[in-house]
Structures are given as C-alpha cells and as structure tokens.
C-alpha positions in Angstrom: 1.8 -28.2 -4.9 2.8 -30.2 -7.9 1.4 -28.2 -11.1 1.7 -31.5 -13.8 -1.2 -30.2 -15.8 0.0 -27.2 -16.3 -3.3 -25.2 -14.9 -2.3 -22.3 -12.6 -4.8 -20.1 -11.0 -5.9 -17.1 -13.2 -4.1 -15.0 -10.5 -0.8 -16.3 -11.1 -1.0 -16.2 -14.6 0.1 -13.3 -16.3 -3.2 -12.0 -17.9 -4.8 -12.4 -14.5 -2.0 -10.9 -12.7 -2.6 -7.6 -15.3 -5.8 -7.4 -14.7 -5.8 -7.8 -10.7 -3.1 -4.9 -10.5 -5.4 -3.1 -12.4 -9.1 -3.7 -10.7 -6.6 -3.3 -7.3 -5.3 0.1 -8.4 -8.5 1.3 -9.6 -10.2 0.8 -6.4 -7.3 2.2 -4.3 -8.3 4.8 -6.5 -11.9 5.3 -5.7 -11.1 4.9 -1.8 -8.6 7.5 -1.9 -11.3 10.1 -3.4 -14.3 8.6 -1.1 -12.0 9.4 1.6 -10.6 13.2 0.4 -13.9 14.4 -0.2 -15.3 13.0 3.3 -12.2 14.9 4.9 -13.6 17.8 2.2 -16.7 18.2 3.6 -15.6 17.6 7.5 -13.6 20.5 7.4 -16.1 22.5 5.8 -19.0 21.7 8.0 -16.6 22.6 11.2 -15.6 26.0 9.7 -19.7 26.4 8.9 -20.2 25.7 12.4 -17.6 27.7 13.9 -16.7 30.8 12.1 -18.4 34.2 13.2 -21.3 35.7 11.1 -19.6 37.7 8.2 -17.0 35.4 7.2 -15.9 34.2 4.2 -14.5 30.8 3.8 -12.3 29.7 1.2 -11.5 25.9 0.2 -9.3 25.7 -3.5 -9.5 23.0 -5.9 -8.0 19.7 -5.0 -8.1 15.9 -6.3 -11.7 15.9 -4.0 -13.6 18.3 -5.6 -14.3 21.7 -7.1 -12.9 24.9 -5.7 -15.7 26.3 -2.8 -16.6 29.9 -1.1 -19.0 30.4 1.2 -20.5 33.4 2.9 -20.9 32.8 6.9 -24.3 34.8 8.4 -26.4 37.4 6.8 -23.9 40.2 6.0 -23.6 41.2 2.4 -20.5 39.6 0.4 -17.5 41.1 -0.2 -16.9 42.9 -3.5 -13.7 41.0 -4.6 -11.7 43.4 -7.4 -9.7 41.6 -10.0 -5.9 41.8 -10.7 -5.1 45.2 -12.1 -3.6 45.5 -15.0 -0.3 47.8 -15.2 -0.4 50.5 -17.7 -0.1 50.6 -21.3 2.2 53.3 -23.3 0.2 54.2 -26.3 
C-alpha cells in the first residue's frame, strides 16, 4: 500500500500501538484470573465431594482468591494452637 497522505491506521501508529498493548495486556489479565479461580473452585468442589466426613481442607492464598478452610461432615473442628513462643529470661 502506497501511504502518500500520510494517514496510517490508529494501530500502527504509535499512540494506538500503546494503547492496544495495553487494552491486550489488561485482558490477558482478566482471563488469566477468570481461569485460576475456575481451576480454584474445581478443585475445591472435587475435594468437597470426595473427602471423608471429618476432614479438613486447606487451600492458601494465591493470585485467584483468598486463602480457604473448610470443615468436611458434622464432626466438631479441630482446635488449631498457635506458634509457641520460646521462653523469656527475666
């Protein structure tokens, strides 16, 4: 193509070009999230469904969402201590 007049696409031009890279990266963004939270909540429901009454399942924070424990049946939660501290000389 013979570009005489000196018009380019808005792609091709440099603002355009910006601001594509950035709409593009954004929603390569948004899929990537869409996606780890779907694989988030997968996972979870097929523990749910196949994990014995009285357990306790764990899923940590990640990029998809917060961190997650659930208690499996009707037994009574576990009492979970905290870290222990050593001891202090007075």
């Amino acid at each position: 193509m013979d570009d005489a007049d000196g018009v380019l696409p808005a792609l091709v031009q440099p603002a355009g070009c910006t601001a594509a890279f950035f709409v593009l990266l954004a929603v390569v963004g948004l899929v990537y999230r869409l996606l780890a939270e779907w694989q988030r909540r997968v996972t979870l429901d097929r523990l749910l469904t196949k994990a014995p009454g009285g357990s306790v399942i764990l899923q940590e924070k990640s990029v998809a969402g917060p961190a997650i424990q659930v208690w499996v049946g009707d037994a009574c939660p576990p009492i979970v201590e905290g870290p222990r501290s050593a001891p202090r000389d007075l």
